[in-house]
N, C-alpha and C positions, 0 to 999 in steps of 0.2 A: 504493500500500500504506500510505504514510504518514498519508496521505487519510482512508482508511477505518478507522487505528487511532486516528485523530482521533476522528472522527465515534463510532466506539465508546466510548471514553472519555469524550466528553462524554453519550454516552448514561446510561451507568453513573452519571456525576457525579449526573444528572437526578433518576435515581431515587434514589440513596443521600439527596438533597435532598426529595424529596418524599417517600420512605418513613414516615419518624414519622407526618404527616399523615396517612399512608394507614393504617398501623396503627392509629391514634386511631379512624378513619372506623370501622374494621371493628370496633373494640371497643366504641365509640357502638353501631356498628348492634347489637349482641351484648344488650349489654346494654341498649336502647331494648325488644330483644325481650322478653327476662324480665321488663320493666317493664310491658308494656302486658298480657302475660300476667295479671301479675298484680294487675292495676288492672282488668282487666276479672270476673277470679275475687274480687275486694274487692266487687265490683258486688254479686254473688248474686242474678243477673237468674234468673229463671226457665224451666224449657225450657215454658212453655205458648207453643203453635201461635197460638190465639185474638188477635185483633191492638189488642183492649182490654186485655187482661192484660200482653202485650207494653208497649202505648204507659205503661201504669201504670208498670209495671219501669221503664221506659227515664228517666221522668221523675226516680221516685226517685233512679235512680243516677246523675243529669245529672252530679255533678260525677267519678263513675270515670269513666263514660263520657268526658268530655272529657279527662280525664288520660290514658287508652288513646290516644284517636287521637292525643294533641301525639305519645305517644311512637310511633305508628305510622307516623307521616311522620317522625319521627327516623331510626327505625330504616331506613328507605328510603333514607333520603337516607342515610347512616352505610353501606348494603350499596352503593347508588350509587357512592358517593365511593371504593372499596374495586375494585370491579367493574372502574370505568374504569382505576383504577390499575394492575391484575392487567394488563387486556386491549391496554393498551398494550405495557406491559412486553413480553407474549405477542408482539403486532403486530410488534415491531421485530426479533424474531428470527425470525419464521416469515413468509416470502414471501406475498404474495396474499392479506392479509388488509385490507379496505375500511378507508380511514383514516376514513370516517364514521362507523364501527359505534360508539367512544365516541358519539358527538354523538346516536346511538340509543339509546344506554344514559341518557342525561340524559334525552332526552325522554323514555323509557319513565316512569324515576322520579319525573319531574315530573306525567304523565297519571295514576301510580298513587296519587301522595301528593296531590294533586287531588282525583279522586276519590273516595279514600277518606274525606277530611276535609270535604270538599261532602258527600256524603252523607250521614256521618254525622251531621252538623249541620243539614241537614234532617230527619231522623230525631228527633232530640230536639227540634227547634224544633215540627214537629205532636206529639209527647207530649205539651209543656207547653202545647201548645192543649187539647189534648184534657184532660188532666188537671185542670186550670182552668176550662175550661168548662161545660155540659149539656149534654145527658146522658150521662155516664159507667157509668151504671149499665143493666141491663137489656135486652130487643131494642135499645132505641134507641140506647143505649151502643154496643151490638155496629156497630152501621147507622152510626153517626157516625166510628167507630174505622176500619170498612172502607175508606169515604169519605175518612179524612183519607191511609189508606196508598195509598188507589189513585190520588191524586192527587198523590202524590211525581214529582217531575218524575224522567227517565231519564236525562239526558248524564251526571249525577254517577258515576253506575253505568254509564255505558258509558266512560264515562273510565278510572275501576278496573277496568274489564274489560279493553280498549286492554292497560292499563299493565302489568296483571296477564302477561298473552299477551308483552308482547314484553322483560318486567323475565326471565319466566323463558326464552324464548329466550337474550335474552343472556347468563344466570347457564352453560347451559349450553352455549352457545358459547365464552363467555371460557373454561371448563377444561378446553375440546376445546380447544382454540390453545395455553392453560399447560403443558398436558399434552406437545401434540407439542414445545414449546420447552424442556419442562424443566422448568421454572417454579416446576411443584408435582409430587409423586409421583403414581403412577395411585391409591392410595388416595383421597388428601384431593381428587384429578380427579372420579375417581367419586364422593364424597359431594357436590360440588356438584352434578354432574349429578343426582344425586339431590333437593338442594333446588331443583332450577329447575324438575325434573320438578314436584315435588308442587306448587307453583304453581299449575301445571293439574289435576293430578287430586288435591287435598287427601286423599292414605287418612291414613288414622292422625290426624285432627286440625290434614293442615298440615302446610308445612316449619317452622313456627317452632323447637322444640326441636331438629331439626337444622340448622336455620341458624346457630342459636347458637354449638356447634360447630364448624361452618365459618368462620364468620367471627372466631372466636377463634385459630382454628389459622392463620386467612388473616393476623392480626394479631403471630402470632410469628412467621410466615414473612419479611413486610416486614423486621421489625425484625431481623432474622439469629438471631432464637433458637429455632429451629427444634432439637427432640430431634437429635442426630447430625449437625447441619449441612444445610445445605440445597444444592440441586443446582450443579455449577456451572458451568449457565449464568447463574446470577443475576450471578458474577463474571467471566465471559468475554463477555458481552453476545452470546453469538449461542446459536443452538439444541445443545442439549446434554442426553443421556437423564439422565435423572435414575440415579444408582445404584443399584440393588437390595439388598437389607442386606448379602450377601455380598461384593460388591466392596467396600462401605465398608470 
C-alpha cells in the first residue's frame, strides 16, 4: 500500500513539474493557430481554380505564405506537446491503455509538420519558377502552369495525409481516456473529439477556430485554473468522475 502511494505521489510530483511546459505547448499551439490564420488571410490569395493564376498568387505572397507554414508546424508541435501530456496523465489512471500511443502521437506530428512544410515549399518553389520564367501568359502559360503542378512530387502530401489521419485519431483518443479518468469534463471531452473529428472531414473551414478553444481551455486546465476547479482526479492521481455543477 505504501508502494503504490509512493509511486502515486511521484506520479503527481511528475506532472505538477511538467505542467507549465505543457500549458505553454497548448497556448503556443493556440495561438500559432490564429497566427497562420491570419498570415494566410494577409496573403489575399485568390479563390481562382486555374493553376496559373494560383502559381501567380502563390509567388506574390511567398513571404505570408512562409510565415503561415513556420506557424503551422508551430502550432502542431505546440497541440503535440499538449496531447502527449493530457494522454499520459489519462494513461496512468485508466488500465489498458498502450504505453506507445504517446510515441504515436510524436510520430503523427512529426509526419504532419513534414508534410505540411515539404509541400508547401514545393509549392512556392514551382511558383517562382513559373513566375520568373516563359510563358506565363496565354494557352502556353496555362500548359507550363499545368506541367509545373503535375509534377509536384506526392510523399510530401502523403506525409500530411499519414499525419493528418493519425494527429486526429489521437486528438480523439486522448479525451476518450481524459474523459473516463476524469481529467477533463465530458464538455471540453467532446469539443476535442470534435476537433480531431474535423481533421478528417474539414465542415465549417476546419478545426482550427475550435482548436483554438480547446487548447486554451487544455492550457488552464494544466495550470489549475480551471473556472470552478478542476476534477479530482488531477489531485488523487487515479480515475475519478469529474463532478457535475450540482455536486460542486
Amino acid at each position: 500500500m505504501s508502494e503504490a502511494r509512493t509511486d502515486s505521489s511521484e506520479q503527481l510530483a511528475r506532472e505538477r513539474r511538467y505542467a507549465p511546459y505543457a500549458a505553454a505547448a497548448a497556448a503556443a499551439g493556440a495561438i500559432a493557430t490564429v497566427a497562420a490564420i491570419a498570415a494566410v488571410a494577409s496573403a489575399g490569395i485568390g479563390r481562382s481554380t486555374a493553376d496559373r493564376a494560383r502559381l501567380l498568387d502563390y509567388d506574390g505572397a511567398r513571404a505570408e505564405l512562409l510565415v503561415s507554414t513556420f506557424f503551422q508546424v508551430l502550432a502542431v508541435a505546440g497541440t503535440v506537446a499538449a496531447l502527449v501530456y493530457l494522454l499520459v496523465a489519462a494513461a496512468r489512471r485508466v488500465p489498458g491503455v498502450p504505453r506507445w500511443t504517446p510515441v504515436l502521437v510524436l510520430v503523427a506530428g512529426l509526419l504532419l509538420a513534414v508534410g505540411t512544410a515539404w509541400r508547401q515549399l514545393d509549392i512556392l518553389g514551382i511558383a517562382h519558377d513559373f513566375a520568373t520564367g516563359t510563358p506565363t501568359r496565354g494557352a502556353a502559360g496555362e500548359r507550363r502552369a499545368d506541367d509545373l503542378v503535375r509534377g509536384l512530387p506526392t510523399l510530401p502530401l502523403a506525409l500530411a495525409f499519414v499525419g493528418t489521419l493519425l494527429i486526429a485519431a489521437s486528438i480523439v483518443f486522448a479525451n476518450v481516456v481524459a474523459m473516463r479518468a476524469g481529467l477533463v469534463s465530458r464538455f471540453l471531452g467532446i469539443v476535442g473529439i470534435i476537433v480531431g473529428a474535423l481533421h478528417v472531414l474539414p465542415l465549417a473551414g476546419g478545426p482550427q477556430i475550435l482548436q483554438v478553444f480547446w487548447l486554451g481551455a487544455l492550457a488552464l486546465l494544466f495550470l489549475d485554473r480551471w473556472p470552478g476547479g478542476r476534477g479530482p482526479a488531477w489531485s488523487s492521481g487515479q480515475a475519478e468522475p469529474w463532478p457535475v455543477p450540482q455536486r460542486r
